[in-house]
C-alpha positions in Angstrom: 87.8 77.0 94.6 90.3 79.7 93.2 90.0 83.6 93.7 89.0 86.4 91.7 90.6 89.8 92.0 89.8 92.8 90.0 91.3 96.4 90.0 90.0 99.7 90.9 92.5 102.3 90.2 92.5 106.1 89.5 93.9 109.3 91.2 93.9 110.7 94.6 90.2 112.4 94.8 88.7 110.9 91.9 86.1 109.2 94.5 87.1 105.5 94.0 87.1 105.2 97.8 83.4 106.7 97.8 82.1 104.2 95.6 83.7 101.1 96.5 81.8 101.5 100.0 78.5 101.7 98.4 79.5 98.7 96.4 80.7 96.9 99.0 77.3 98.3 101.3 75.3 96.5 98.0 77.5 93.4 97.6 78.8 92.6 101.0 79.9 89.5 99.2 83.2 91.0 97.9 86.1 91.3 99.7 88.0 94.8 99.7 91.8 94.1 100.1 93.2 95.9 102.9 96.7 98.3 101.6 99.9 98.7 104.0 100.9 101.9 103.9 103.4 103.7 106.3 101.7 107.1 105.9 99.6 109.0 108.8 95.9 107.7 109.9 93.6 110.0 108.1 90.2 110.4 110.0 88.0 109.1 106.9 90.7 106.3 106.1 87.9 104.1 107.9 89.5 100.6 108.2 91.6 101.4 104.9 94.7 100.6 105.5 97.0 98.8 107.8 99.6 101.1 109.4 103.2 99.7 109.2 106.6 101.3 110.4 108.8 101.8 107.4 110.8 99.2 108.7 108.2 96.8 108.5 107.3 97.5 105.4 110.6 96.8 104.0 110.9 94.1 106.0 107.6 92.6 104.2 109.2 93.6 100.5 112.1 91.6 101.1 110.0 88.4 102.4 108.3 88.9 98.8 105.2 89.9 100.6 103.1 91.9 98.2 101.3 91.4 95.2 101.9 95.4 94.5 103.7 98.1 96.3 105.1 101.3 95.5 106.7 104.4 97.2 104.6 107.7 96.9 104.4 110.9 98.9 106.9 109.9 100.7 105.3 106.6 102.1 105.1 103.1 100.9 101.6 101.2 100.0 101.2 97.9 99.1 98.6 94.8 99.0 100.1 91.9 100.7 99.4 88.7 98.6 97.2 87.2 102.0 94.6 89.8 100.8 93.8 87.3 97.7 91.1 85.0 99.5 90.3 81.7 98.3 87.0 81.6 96.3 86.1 85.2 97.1 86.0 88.1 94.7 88.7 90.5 95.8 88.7 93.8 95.2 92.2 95.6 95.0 91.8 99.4 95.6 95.0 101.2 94.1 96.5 103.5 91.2 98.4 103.0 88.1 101.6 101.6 89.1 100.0 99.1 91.3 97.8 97.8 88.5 100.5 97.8 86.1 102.7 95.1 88.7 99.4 93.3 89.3 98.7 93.1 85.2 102.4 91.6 85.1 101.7 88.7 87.1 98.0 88.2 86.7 97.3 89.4 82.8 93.7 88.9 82.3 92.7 91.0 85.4 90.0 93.3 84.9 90.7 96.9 85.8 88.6 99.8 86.4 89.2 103.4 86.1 87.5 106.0 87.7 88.4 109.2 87.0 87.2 113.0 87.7 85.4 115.1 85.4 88.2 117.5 85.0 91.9 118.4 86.2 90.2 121.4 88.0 87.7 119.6 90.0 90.0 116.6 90.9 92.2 120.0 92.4 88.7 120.7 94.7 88.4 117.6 95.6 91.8 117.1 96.6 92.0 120.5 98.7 88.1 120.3 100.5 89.6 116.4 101.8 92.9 117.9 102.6 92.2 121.4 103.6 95.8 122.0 105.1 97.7 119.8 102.7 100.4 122.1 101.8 100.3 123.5 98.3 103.9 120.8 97.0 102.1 118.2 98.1 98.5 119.9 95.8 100.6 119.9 93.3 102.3 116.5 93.4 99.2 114.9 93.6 98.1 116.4 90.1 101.1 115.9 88.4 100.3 112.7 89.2 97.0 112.4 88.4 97.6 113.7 84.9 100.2 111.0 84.3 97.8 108.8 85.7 94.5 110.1 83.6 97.0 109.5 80.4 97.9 106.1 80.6 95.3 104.6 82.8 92.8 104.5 79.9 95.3 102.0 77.9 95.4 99.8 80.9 91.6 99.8 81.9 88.5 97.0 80.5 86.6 100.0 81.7 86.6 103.8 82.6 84.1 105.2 84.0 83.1 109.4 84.4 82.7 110.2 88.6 80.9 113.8 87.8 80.5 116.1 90.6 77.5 115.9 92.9 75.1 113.4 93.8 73.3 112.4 90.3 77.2 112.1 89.0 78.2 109.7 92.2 75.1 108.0 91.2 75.7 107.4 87.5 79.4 106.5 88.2 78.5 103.9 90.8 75.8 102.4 88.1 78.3 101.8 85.8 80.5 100.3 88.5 78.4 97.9 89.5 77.1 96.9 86.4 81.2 96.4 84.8 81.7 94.8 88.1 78.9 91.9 88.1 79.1 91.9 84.2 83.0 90.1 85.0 82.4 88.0 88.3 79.1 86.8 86.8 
């Protein structure tokens, strides 16, 4: 048996984390690859991440490690190549430079883009899960997502609209699901 990975990417706040718990509550099948990261535990992180010193992390890099990695924020986040698992459907939770590593390596991979319905309520989103991020690190993150919200179109099989509220989580995780099974099927 061989694996199957696919990508889930889009910006900070764009509520790819929200949705890839219901499909993982639907289809417990899946595997969700764990990140590295050497940032602080959030509260709603939730089993997200693995927390590694900086050391280790670089440490890891050199070993050759990781399928994808990058330096954001002022931390490092990866997905070590263990998270692929033999004849399993992985799914690999990250943004655009992560994908665009992964695409090198693995060029048929399908990727998913979720992004917000606007630049303004990404900036809500962002500041009601963060309510003492400090306005650099607001700003940072939108920068980012505009790059982000420009290219990852070019690099996704699929993008799909998160809109605010619940009937808009709802809609977005339909689509989800349904580009999901429509590839591991």
């Amino acid at each position: 048996m061989s694996s199957t990975a696919l990508i889930v990417l889009g910006p900070s706040g764009c509520g790819k984390g929200s949705l890839l718990r219901r499909l993982r509550e639907k289809h417990p099948e899946f595997h969700l690859a764990v990140s590295w990261t050497t940032r602080a535990p959030r509260d709603e992180d939730r089993g997200a991440y693995i927390y590694k010193t900086r050391e280790e992390f670089e440490s890891a890099i050199a070993g050759g490690e990781f399928l994808e990695y990058d330096e954001h924020y002022g931390d490092y986040y990866g997905t070590p190549r263990s998270e692929l698992l033999e004849g399993v459907t992985t799914i690999i939770e990250i943004e655009i430079k992560g994908a665009e590593q992964i695409r090198k390596q693995m060029p048929d991979i399908p990727v998913f883009l979720i992004t917000p319905p606007s630049i303004q309520e990404l900036e809500r989103r962002i500041r009601h899960r963060e309510p003492n991020l400090p306005e650099e690190k607001v700003q940072r993150r939108l920068e980012r997502a505009r790059m982000e919200l420009e290219v990852g179109p070019k690099l996704a099989n699929t993008v799909i609209l998160n809109e605010t509220g619940e009937e808009g989580f709802e809609q977005a995780y339909q689509q989800l699901e349904e580009a999901v099974m429509s590839f591991v099927s």
